[in-house]
C-alpha positions in Angstrom: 13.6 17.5 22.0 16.6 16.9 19.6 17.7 14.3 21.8 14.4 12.2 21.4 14.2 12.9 17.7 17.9 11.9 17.3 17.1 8.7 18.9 13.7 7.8 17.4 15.1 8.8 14.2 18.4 5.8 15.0 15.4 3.4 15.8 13.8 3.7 12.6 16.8 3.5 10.8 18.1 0.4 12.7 14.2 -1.0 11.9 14.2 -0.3 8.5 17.8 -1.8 8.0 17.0 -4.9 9.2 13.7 -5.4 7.5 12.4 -8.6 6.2 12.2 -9.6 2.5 9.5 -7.6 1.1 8.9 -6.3 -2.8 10.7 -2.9 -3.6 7.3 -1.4 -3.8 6.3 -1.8 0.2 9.7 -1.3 1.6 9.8 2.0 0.1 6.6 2.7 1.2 6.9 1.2 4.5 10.6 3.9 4.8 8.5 6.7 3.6 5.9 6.2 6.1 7.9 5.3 9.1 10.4 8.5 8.6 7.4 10.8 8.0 6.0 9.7 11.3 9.0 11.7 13.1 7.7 14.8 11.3 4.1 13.8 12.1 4.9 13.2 15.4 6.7 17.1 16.3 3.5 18.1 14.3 1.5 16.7 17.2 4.3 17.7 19.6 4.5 14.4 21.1 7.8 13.1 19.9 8.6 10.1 21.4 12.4 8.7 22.4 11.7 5.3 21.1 9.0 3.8 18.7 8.4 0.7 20.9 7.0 4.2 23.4 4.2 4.9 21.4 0.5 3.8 22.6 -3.0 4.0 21.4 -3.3 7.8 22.7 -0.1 9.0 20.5 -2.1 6.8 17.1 -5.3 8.7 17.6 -4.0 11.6 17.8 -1.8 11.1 14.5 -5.2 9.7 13.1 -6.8 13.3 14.5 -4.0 15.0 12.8 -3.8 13.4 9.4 -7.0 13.8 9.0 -7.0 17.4 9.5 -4.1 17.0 6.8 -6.8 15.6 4.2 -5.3 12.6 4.1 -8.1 9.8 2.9 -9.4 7.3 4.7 -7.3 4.5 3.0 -4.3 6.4 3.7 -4.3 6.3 7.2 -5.4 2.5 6.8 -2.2 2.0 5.4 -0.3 4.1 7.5 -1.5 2.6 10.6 -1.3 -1.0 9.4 2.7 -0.5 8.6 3.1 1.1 11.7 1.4 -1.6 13.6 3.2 -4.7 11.8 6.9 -2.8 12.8 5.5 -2.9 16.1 4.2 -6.5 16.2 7.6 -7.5 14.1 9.9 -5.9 16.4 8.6 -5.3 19.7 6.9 -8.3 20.8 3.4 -6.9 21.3 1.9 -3.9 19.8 0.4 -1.5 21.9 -2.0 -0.5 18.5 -5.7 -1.2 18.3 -7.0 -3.1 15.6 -8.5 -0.7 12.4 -11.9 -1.9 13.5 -11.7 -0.4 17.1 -9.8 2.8 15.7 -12.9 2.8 13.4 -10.5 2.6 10.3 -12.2 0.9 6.9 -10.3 0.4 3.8 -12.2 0.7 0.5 -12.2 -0.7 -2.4 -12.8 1.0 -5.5 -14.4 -0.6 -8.5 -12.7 -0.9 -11.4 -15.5 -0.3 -14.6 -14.1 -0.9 -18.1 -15.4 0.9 -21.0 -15.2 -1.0 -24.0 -14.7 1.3 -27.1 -12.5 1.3 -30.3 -11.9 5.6 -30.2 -8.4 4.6 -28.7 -7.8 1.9 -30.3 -4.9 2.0 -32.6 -5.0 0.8 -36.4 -3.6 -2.3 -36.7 -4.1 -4.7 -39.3 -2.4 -7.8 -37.4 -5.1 -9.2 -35.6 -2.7 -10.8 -32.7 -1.3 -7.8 -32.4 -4.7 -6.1 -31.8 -5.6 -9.0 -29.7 -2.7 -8.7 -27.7 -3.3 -5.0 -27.2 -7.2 -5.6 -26.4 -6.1 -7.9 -23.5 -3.5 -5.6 -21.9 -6.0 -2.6 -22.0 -9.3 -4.2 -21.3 -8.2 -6.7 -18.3 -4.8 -4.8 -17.7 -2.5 -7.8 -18.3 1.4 -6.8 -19.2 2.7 -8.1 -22.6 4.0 -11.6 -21.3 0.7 -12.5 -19.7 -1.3 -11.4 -22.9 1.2 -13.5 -24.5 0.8 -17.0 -22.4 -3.0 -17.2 -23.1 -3.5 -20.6 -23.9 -6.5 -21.9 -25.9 -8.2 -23.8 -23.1 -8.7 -20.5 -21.0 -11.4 -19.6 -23.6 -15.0 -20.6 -23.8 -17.2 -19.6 -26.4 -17.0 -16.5 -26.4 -15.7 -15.8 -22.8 -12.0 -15.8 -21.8 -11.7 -17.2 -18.3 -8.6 -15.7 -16.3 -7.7 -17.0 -12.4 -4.7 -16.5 -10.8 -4.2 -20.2 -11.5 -3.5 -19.3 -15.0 
C-alpha cells in the first residue's frame, strides 16, 4: 500500500509541477484538492498506483464518501471538475462522467443587497462616500469605484458591464 501511495503521491507532484498558467487562487485550490484525494482515496481503501488508474467506480465512491463527510453539493462539483480537467489535460481521455450523469448540480447563490445607512460611516466628502457606497453596494475594489466614468450613468441608474 505504501508503494501505491508513494507513487500516486510522485504523480500528483509531477502533475501539479507542470501545470498550466492558471491564477494563484485555482492552482492552490487545484494542489489542495488533488493531494487530499490520496487521503480520500486510503479513506475509501482503494488507493490507486497511478491517477490516470482511476475510473468512474473509484469517483462515485469518493462522491459516496464525501458526502458522508458533509461536504456540499458544490464542493464535490468542484472537486470532481478539477479532477476530471487533470485527467482530460494529462491523460488523453478521461475515464470521468460528466456532472450531469454523476447527478452533480452546481448552485448558484443569490446575492441580495440591503441598502441601509446604519453602517455607513460619517463622512462629509461626498466622493468619498460615493466611492465607499459603490465598493459596498455592488462590491467594486477602490480602482474600479475610482474609473466610473460619467457616461455609465443614466438618470438615476448606474449601468456597470464587464465592458466597462
Amino acid at each position: 500500500m505504501a508503494g501505491r501511495i508513494s507513487l500516486l503521491t510522485k504523480d500528483i507532484e509531477d502533475i501539479l509541477s507542470q501545470q498550466p498558467h492558471a491564477s494563484p487562487r485555482y492552482a492552490k485550490q487545484r494542489r489542495y484538492i488533488l493531494l487530499a484525494l490520496i487521503d480520500d482515496l486510503q479513506a475509501i481503501n482503494h488507493v490507486i498506483p497511478r491517477l490516470s488508474s482511476i475510473n468512474k467506480n473509484i469517483i462515485q465512491k469518493l462522491i459516496l464518501y464525501w458526502k458522508a463527510q458533509g461536504n456540499s453539493g458544490n464542493t464535490i462539483y468542484l472537486k470532481i471538475t478539477i479532477i476530471r480537467n487533470v485527467c482530460k489535460h494529462y491523460f488523453i481521455s478521461s475515464p470521468i462522467p460528466s456532472n450531469q450523469e454523476l447527478d452533480l448540480t452546481y448552485y448558484l447563490r443569490d446575492k441580495t443587497v440591503m441598502l441601509d445607512n446604519t453602517l455607513m460611516p460619517d463622512v462629509n466628502n461626498p466622493i468619498i462616500n460615493y466611492l465607499y457606497r459603490l465598493q459596498r453596494y455592488f462590491g467594486l475594489k477602490m480602482l474600479e469605484a475610482v474609473m466610473i466614468e460619467s457616461y455609465m450613468f443614466d438618470n438615476d441608474r448606474l449601468c456597470l458591464t464587464r465592458a466597462a
